[in-house]
C-alpha positions in Angstrom: 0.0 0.0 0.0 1.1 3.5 -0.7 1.8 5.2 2.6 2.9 8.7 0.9 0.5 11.5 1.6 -1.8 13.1 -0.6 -0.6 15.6 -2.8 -3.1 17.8 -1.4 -2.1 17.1 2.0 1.4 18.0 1.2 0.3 21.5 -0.6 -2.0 22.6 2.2 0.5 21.8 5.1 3.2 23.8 3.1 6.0 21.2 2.8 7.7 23.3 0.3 8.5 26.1 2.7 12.4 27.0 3.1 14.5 27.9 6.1 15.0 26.1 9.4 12.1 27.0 11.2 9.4 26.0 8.4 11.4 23.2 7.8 11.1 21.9 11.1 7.4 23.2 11.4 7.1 20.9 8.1 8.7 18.0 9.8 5.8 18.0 12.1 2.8 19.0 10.1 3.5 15.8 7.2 2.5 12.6 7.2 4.1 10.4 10.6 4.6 7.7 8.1 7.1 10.1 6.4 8.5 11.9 9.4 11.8 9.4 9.5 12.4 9.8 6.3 12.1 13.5 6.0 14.1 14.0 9.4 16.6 12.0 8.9 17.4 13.7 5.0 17.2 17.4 7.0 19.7 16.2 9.3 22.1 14.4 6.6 21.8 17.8 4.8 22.6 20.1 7.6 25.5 17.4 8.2 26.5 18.2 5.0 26.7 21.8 5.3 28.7 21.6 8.1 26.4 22.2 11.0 26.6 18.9 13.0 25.3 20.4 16.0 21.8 21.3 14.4 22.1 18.0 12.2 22.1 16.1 15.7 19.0 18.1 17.4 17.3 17.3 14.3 18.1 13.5 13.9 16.9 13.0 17.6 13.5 14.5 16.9 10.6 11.9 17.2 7.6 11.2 15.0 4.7 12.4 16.2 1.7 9.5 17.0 -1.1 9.6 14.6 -3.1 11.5 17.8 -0.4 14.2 18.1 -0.5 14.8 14.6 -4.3 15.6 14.2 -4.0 17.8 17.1 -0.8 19.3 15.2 -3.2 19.8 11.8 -6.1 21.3 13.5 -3.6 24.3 15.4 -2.2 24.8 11.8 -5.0 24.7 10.1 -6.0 27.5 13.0 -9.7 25.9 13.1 -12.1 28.6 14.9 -13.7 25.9 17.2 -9.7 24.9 18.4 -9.2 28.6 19.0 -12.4 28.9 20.6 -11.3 25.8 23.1 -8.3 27.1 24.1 -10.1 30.9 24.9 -12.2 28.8 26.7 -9.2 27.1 29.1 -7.9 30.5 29.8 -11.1 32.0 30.3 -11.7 28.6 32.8 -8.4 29.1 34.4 -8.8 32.5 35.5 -12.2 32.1 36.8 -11.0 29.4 38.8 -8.1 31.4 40.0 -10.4 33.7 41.1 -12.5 32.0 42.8 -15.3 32.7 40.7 -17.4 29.7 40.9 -20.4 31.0 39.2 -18.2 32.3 36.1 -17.1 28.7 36.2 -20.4 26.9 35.9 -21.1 29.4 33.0 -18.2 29.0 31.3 -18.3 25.1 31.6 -21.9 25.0 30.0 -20.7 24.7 26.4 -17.6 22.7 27.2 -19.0 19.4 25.7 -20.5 21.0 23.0 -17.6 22.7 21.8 -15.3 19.6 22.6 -17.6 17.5 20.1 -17.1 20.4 17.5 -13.6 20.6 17.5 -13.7 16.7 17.0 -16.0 17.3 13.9 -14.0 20.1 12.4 -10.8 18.4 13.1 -12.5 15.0 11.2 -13.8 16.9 8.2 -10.6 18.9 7.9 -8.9 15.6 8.1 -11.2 13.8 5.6 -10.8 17.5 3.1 -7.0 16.3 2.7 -7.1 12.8 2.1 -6.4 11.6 5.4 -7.5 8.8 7.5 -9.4 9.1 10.5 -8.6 6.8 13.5 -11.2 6.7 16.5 -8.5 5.9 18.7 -6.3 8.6 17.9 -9.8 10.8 18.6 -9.6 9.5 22.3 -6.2 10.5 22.3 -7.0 13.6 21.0 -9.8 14.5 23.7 -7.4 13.7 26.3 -5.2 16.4 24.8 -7.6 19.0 24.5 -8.9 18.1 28.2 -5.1 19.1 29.2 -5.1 22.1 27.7 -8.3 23.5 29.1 -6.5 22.6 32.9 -3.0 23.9 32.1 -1.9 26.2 30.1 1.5 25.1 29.2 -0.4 22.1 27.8 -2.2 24.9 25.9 0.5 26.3 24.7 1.7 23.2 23.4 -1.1 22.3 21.1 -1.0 25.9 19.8 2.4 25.2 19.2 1.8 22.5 16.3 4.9 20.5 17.3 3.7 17.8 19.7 5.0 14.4 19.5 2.7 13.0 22.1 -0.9 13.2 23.2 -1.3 14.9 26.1 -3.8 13.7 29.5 -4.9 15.0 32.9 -6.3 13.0 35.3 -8.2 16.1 37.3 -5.7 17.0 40.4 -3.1 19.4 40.1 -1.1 19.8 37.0 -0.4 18.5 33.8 2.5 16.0 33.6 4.1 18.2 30.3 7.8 16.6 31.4 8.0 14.7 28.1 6.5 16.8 25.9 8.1 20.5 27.1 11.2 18.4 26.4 10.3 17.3 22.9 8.9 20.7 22.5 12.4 22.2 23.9 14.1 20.0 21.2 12.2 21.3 18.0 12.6 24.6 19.0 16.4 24.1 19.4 16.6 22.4 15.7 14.4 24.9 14.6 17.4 27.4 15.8 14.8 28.9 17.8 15.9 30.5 21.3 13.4 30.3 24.5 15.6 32.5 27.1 13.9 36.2 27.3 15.7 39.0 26.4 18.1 40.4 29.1 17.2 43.5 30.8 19.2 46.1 31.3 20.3 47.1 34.6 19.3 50.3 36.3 23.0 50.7 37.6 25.5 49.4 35.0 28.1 47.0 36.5 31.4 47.2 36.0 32.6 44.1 33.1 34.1 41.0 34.3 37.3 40.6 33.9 38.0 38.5 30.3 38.4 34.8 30.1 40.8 33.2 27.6 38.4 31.3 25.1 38.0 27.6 25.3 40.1 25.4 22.9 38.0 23.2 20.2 35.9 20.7 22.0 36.7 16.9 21.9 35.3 15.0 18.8 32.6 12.3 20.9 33.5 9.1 20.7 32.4 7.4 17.3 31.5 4.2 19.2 29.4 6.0 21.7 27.8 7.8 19.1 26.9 4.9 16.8 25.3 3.5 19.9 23.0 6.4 20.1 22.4 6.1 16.5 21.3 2.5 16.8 19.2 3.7 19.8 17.3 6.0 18.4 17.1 3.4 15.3 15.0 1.1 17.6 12.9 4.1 18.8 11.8 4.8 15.2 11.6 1.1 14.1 9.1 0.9 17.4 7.3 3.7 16.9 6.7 2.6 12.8 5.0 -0.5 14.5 2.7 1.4 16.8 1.8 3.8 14.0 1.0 0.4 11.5 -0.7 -0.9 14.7 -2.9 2.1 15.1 -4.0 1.8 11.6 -4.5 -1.9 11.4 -6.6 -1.3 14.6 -8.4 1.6 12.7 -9.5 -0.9 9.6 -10.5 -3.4 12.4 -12.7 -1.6 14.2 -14.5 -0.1 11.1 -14.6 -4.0 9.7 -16.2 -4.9 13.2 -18.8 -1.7 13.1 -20.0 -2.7 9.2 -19.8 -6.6 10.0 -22.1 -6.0 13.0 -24.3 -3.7 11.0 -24.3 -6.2 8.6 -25.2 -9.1 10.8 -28.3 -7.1 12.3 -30.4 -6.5 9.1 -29.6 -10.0 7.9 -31.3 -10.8 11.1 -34.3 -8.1 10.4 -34.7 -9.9 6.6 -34.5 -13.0 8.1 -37.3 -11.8 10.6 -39.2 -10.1 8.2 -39.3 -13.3 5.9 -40.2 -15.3 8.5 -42.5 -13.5 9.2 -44.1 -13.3 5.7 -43.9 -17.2 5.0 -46.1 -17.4 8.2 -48.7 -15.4 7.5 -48.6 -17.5 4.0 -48.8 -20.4 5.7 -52.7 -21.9 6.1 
């Protein structure tokens, strides 16, 4: 079977786009299928340019999970009812710093509703470019969107379009975002992106520290050592390729079972129905 996108797919997500960032932003807006493939030829590039330190932060970036992914599409695809969601959370989170209980119970009102129509947007957006729909993956993806209501660094994340793994909240205190902030530290980095805020001038300026010689050329890692990573993070991607085929094989299964058991109850109806009939024939 082809596993390639849809040319579509590719247009709409912008895989064409140039420069670091975009190409990164590209890496996780495509199809998980390709994401190995496309990583691992940005990193052999950049190798081959001579930047081996943004080669390696992008050859240890991981494929997103077919859940991740959607919830990637729908914050590029900037869908009103996943903006809406996330106005909600902070909207939420405020109230409930505040105390506000009664802003709270109207704010939570509409929070199934609009849950269930970011679902439906994300699945006709999904279905518009050529891409299969996993109920599974769905789950996963309400668990996200339950995260980023509570938290909003998991809000921030799924604006972010970058995520690599569905998020959850069990309901107390806060998001576990340990994995993902790191995965989300690590794009950023290959993206040459820089998260430390800008230095502030001091009101009284103090007087420069005294010059230290510059460091010699670091030590080249050990080519053993770094094979072993290589081979490491191999595995990871073979492993991950298996849950991804896994996801969709369990995808086709499900959708066999649902039309199989639909199938089975109006053979029972006819069945019914002509018994029926040949009874009412009888004398």
């Amino acid at each position: 079977m082809d596993r390639r996108p849809p040319r579509r797919l590719l247009a709409v997500l912008g895989l064409g786009l140039t420069g670091p960032d975009a190409r990164v932003d590209a890496l996780y807006a495509g199809d998980p299928a390709a994401f190995v493939a496309a990583r691992d030829a940005l990193a052999k590039e950049l190798r081959a340019g001579g930047d081996r330190e943004a080669a390696a932060r992008v050859k240890a970036l991981r494929r997103p999970s077919v859940a991740a992914w959607y919830v990637n599409i729908a914050a590029r695809a900037s869908l009103v009812s996943l903006r809406e969601w996330l106005a909600l959370g902070a909207s939420m989170r405020e109230a409930q710093a505040g105390l506000d209980m009664a802003a709270v119970r109207s704010l939570s009102a509409g929070r199934a509703a609009l849950e269930n129509r970011v679902i439906r947007d994300l699945t006709a957006h999904l279905r518009t470019l050529g891409a299969s729909v996993s109920a599974p993956a769905l789950d996963e993806v309400r668990d996200t969107l339950r995260a980023a209501l509570a938290d909003a660094a998991a809000a921030e994340l799924v604006a972010s379009g970058r995520l690599d793994r569905a998020l959850s909240y069990g309901g107390f205190g806060e998001v576990d975002l340990s994995a993902a902030l790191a995965a989300m530290a690590q794009a950023r980095a290959a993206a040459g992106e820089d998260d430390a805020e800008p230095e502030r001038e001091p009101d009284h300026p103090e007087p420069e520290p005294e010059q230290e010689p510059e460091p010699g050329p670091e030590p080249e890692p050990d080519p053993a050592l770094v094979a072993a990573v290589d081979e490491a993070r191999e595995r990871r991607d073979r492993a991950d390729d298996a849950v991804a085929r896994a996801e969709a094989a369990l995808a086709v299964a499900q959708r066999e079972l649902r039309e199989a058991k639909q199938e089975l109850r109006d053979a029972k109806a006819a069945l019914t129905a002509a018994e029926r009939t040949l009874a009412e024939q009888t004398p």
